[in-house]
PABA-465370 format. One line per field, with one value per residue (C-alpha): chain; residue in three letters; x, y, z. Coordinates in steps of 0.25 Angstrom, whole numbers, plus 5000, padded with zeros to 4 digits. Layout:
<recs>
unit	A:...
code	ala:...
u	X:...
v	Y:...
w	Z:...
</recs>
This chain:
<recs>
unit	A:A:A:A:A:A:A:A:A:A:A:A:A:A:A:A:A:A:A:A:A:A:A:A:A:A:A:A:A:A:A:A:A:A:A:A:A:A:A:A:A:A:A:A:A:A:A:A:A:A:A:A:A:A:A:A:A:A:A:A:A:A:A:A:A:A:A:A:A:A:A:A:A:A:A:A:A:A:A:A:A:A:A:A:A:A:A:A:A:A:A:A:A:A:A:A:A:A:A:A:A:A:A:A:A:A:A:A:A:A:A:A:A:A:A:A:A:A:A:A:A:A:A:A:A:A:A:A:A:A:A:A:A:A:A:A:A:A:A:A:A:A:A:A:A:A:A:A:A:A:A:A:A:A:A:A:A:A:A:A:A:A:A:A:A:A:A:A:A:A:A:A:A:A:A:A:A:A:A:A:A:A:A:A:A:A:A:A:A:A:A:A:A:A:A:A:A:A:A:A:A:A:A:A:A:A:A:A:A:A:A:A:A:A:A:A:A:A:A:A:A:A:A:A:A:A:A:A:A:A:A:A:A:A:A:A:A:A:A:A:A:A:A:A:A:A:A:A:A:A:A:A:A:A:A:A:A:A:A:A:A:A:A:A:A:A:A:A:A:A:A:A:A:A:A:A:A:A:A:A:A:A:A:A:A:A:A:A:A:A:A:A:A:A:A:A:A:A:A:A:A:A:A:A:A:A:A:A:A:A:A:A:A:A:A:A:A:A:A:A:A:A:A:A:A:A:A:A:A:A:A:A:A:A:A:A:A:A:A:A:A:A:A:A:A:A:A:A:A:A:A:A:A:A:A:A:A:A:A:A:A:A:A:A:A:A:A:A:A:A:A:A:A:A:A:A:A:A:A:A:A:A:A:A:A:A:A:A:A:A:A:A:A:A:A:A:A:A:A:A:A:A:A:A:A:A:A:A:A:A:A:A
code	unk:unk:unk:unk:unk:unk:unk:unk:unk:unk:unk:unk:unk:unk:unk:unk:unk:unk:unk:unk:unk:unk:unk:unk:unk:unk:unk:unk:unk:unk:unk:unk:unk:unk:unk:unk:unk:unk:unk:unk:unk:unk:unk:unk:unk:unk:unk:unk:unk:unk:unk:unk:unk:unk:unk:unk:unk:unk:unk:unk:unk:unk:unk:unk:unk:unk:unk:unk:unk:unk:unk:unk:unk:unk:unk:unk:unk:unk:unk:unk:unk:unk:unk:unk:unk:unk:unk:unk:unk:unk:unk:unk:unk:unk:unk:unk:unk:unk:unk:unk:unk:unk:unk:unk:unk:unk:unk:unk:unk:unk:unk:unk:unk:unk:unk:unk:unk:unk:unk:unk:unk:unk:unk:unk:unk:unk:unk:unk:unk:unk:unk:unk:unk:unk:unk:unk:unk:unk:unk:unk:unk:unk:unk:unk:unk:unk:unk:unk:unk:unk:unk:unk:unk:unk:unk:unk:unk:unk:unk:unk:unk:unk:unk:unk:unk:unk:unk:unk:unk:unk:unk:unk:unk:unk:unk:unk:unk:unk:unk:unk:unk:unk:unk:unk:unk:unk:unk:unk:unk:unk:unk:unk:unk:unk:unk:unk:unk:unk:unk:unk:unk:unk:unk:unk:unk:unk:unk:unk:unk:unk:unk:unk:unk:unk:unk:unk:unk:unk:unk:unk:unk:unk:unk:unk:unk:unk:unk:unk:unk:unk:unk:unk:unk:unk:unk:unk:unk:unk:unk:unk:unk:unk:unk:unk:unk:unk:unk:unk:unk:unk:unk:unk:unk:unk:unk:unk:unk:unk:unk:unk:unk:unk:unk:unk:unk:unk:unk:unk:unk:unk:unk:unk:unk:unk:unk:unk:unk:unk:unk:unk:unk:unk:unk:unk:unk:unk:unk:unk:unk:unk:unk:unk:unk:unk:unk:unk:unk:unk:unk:unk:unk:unk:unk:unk:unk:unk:unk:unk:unk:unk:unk:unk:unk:unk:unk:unk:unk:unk:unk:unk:unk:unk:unk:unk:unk:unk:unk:unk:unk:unk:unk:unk:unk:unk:unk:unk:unk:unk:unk:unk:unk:unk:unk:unk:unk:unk:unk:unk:unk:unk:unk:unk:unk:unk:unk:unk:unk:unk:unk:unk:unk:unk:unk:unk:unk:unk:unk:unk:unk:unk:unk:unk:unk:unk:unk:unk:unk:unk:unk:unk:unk:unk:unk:unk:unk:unk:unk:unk:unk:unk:unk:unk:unk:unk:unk:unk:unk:unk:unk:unk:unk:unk:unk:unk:unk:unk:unk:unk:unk:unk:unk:unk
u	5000:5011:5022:5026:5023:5029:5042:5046:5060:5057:5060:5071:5080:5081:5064:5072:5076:5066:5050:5046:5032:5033:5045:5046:5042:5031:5017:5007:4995:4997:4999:4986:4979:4985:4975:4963:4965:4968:4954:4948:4956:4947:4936:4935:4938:4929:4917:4921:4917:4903:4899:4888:4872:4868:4872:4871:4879:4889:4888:4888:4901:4908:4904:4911:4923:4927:4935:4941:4949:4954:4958:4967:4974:4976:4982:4991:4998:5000:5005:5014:5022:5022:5026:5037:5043:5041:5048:5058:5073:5084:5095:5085:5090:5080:5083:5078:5066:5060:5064:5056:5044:5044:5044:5035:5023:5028:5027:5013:5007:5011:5005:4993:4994:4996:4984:4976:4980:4976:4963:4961:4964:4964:4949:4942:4947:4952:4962:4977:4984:4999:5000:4992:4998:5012:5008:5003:5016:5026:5014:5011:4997:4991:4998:4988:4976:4967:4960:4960:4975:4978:4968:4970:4974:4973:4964:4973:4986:4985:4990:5001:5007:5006:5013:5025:5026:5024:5038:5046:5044:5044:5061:5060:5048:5053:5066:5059:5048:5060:5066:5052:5054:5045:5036:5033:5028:5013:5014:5019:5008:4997:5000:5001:4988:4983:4989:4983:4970:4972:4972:4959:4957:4967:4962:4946:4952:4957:4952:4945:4937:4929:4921:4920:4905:4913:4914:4929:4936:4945:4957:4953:4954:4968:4974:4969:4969:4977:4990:5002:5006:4994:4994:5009:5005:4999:5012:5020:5008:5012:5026:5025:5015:5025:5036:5025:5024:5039:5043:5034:5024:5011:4997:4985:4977:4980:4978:4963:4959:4967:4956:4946:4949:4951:4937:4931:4937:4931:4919:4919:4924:4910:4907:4919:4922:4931:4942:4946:4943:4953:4963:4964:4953:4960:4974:4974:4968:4975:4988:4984:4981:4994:5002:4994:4996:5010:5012:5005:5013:5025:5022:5019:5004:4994:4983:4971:4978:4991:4990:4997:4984:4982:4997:4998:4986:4991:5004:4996:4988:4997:4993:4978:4977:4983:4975:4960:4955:4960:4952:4940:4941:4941:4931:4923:4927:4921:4909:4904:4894:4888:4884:4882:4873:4880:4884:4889:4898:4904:4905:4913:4922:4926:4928:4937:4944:4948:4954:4961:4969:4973:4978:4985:4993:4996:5002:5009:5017:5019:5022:5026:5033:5043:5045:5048:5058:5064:5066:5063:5077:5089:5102:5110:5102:5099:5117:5117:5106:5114:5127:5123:5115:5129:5139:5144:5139:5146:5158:5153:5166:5163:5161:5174:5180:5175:5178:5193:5194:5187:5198:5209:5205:5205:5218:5223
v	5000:5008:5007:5018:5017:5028:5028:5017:5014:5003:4988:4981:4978:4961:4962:4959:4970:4981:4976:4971:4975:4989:4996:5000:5014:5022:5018:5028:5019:5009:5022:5028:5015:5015:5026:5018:5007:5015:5021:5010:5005:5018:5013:5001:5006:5019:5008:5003:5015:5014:5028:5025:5027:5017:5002:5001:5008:5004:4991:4996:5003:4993:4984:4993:4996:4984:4977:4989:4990:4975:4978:4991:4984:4973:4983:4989:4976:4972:4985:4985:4974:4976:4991:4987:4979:4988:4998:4989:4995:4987:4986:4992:4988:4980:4991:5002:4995:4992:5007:5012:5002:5009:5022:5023:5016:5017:5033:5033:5021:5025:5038:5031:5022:5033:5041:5028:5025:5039:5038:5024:5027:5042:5045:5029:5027:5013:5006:5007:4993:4994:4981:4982:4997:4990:4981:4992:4999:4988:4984:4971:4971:4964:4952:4951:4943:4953:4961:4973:4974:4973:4987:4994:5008:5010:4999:5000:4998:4984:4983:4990:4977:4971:4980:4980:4965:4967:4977:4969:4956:4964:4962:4947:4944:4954:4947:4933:4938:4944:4931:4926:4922:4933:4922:4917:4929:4928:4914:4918:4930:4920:4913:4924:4926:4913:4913:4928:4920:4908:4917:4919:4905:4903:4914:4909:4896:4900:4902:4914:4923:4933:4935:4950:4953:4953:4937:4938:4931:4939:4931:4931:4946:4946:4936:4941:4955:4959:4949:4952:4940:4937:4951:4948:4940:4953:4961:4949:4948:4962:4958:4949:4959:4968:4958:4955:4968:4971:4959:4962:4949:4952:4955:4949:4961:4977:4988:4991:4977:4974:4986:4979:4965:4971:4978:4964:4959:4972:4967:4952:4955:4956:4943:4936:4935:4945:4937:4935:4949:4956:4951:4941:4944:4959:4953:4950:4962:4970:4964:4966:4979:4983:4978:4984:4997:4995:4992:5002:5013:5007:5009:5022:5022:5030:5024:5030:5031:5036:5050:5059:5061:5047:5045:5053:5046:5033:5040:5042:5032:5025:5036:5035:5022:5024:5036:5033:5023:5033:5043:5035:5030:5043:5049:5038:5041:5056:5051:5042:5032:5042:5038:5046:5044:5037:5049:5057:5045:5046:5060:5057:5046:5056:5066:5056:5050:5063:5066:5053:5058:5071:5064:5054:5063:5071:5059:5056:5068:5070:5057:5048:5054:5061:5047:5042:5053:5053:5041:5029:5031:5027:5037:5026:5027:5043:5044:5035:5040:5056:5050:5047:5058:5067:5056:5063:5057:5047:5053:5051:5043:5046:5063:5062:5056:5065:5078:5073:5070:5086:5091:5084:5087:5103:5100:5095
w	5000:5001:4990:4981:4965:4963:4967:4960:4956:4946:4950:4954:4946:4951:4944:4930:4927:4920:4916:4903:4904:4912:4919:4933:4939:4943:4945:4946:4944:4956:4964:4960:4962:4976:4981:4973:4983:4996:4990:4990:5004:5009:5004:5011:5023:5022:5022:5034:5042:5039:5036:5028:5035:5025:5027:5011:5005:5015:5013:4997:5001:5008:4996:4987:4993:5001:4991:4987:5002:4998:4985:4989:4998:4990:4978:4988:4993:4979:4976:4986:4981:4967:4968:4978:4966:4955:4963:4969:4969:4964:4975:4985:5001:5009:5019:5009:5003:5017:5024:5011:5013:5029:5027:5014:5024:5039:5041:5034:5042:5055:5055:5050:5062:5074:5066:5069:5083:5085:5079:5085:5100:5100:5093:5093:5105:5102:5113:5108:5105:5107:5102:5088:5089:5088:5075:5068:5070:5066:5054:5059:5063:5049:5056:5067:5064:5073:5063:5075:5074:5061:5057:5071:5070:5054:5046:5034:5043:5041:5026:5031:5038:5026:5019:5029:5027:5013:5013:5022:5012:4997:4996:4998:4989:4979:4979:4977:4965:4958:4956:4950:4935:4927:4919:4933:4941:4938:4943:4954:4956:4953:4965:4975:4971:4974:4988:4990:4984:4994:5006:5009:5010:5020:5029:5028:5033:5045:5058:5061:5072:5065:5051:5046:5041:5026:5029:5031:5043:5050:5045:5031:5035:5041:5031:5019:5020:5033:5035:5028:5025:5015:5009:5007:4996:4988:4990:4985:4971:4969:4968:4958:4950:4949:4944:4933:4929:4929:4920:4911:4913:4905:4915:4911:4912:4911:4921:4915:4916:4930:4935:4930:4936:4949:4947:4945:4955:4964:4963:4963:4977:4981:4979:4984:5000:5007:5010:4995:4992:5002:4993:4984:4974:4971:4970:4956:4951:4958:4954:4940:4942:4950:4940:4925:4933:4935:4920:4914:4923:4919:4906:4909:4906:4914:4921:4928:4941:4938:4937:4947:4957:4957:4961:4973:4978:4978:4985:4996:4997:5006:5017:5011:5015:5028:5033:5025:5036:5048:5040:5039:5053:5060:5052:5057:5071:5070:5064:5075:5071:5060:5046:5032:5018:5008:5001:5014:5016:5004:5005:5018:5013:5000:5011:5018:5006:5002:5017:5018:5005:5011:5022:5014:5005:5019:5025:5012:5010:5026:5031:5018:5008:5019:5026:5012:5007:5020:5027:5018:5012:5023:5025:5017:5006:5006:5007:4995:4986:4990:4985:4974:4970:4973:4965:4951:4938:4933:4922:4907:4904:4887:4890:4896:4886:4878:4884:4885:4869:4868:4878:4871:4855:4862:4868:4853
</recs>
């Protein structure tokens, strides 16, 4: 949820050299569609605050907009390991790579955790846990199977102990999926989707204490959506979507009909169970989509998200998704028990959606980009980068000779 398109160095250089099919660098569409899905991340969570006086159109709403929370999610993991790849530096230190990783989510998150303590314990009154307090601080609390811990503080925050899971294991993966023979990469693909498929069936197996009103048991809930080691799996699909793309392996669909898969897929959602569709049933679309999006910016074709408004959103969405849900949840606070028309709520949620982007782009340029600039580099590599900024070109060995056969025929 949280990698950076658009500083993108291009791959590294063990990934075969340079693409067949589409060449590394910037890419302004998956960075646009990065705010669609912390959009739609809202949304889902929005309907969870119950705003609306009628129990329709709440249930139309939540209907709606349910499935679009599972599919964001789902984007930004596979994201996150593909864009690592693409972007990956050729030489780069573990030590570099994972002081990058801290400091480009770390600052962000934490002052989206002391925001929620404080509106947690300060204004909802809830009893401060030290203990589930810690977790959240070291990104560890999708590892606990009570569903209390893993969304305490900040809902979102969960995703985030993925992520760090996700950034601690990306050399090693990326190190074994480089080593994978071209021709042999969609096999490979095919068959984290069919472990990513096969999960659901493991968690509805397993013992459980609680059925959500959705029908979902509370370990479908933890070990499909929440725990890291399950969600690892769409980090590492997105890792070899991006070795496809950058050996030039043909996709079976273009980014037009990718869209159109995944809106398909949107809407047979509504007839399959929950514990399928916080996952598996967006994976492959969405991989599609991911990578048609990174071919077509690499050939340096425009899409409907990749103009210059659209990139600055999906720069902060990071902060968006981090902030929106405290937005919505102190609003709710100040509103007591009340309830609204459905066009007043909708009115309200615009209102709300519009302030959460203000407050994102705040965050962004405050807290984010000065943590990057400054910190994410070490001294080491900041004396290195200066010294070589301040060595003297390198002599053009065929104008000297030249200026000293001019100086001799003068002399003559």
């Amino acid at each position: 949820m949280t990698s950076s398109l658009e500083t993108a160095d291009g791959p590294d250089g063990s990934n075969a050299g340079a693409a067949t099919g589409a060449r590394a660098g910037r890419l302004p569409s998956l960075t646009g569609m990065r705010f669609i899905c912390a959009a739609m991340v809202f949304g889902l969570h929005s309907a969870l605050m119950l705003f609306f006086s009628s129990q329709n159109a709440s249930g139309l709403y939540m209907g709606a907009v349910q499935q679009g929370g599972f599919t964001g999610v789902v984007y930004f993991f596979i994201l996150s390991g593909f864009v690592l790849t693409w972007s990956a530096r050729s030489g780069d230190r573990l030590g570099a790579f994972w002081r990058r990783r801290l400091f480009k989510i770390y600052p962000n998150y934490m002052v989206a955790l002391i925001l929620g303590v404080v509106l947690a314990v300060f204004v909802q009154g809830q009893v401060f846990n030290r203990k589930t307090g810690l977790l959240d601080v070291l990104l560890l609390q999708s590892w606990s199977n009570n569903i209390n811990t893993r969304t305490s503080f900040n809902l979102p925050h969960w995703s985030l102990s993925c992520e760090a899971l996700m950034y601690l294991l990306f050399p090693v993966f990326l190190r074994l999926i480089d080593k994978v023979r071209p021709e042999l990469l969609w096999r490979w693909a095919g068959g984290i989707m069919a472990a990513i498929f096969i999960v659901p069936f493991i968690s509805h197996a397993l013992p459980y204490s609680a059925v959500y009103p959705s029908g979902s048991h509370d370990t479908d809930v933890w070990l499909t959506l929440h725990f890291p080691a399950t969600r690892l799996l769409d980090f590492v699909l997105g890792i070899f979507m991006a070795r496809i793309v950058m050996t030039g392996r043909r996709l079976p669909l273009g980014l037009g009909g990718s869209v159109a898969l995944m809106a398909g897929v949107y809407w047979l959602a509504t007839y399959t169970p929950e514990r399928f569709n916080m996952d598996f049933i967006s994976v492959i679309p969405l991989a599609l989509v991911i990578a048609a999006a990174a071919t077509q910016d690499a050939a340096g074709r425009k899409s409907l998200v990749s103009g210059r408004v659209w990139v600055w959103l999906g720069e902060i969405s990071y902060a968006f998704y981090l902030l929106h849900y405290l937005v919505l949840a102190f609003t709710r606070h100040l509103l007591g028990a009340r309830t609204f028309s459905t066009p007043t709520t909708f009115a309200l949620l615009a209102v709300l959606f519009v302030i959460t982007i203000g407050l994102s782009g705040l965050l962004h340029e405050l807290v984010e980009k000065p943590m990057m600039t400054h910190f994410s580099k070490s001294r080491r590599s900041k004396e290195e980068a200066a010294a070589a900024a301040q060595l003297p070109p390198e002599p053009d060995l065929a104008q000297e000779e030249d200026d000293r056969h001019a100086v001799t025929r003068r002399a003559a």
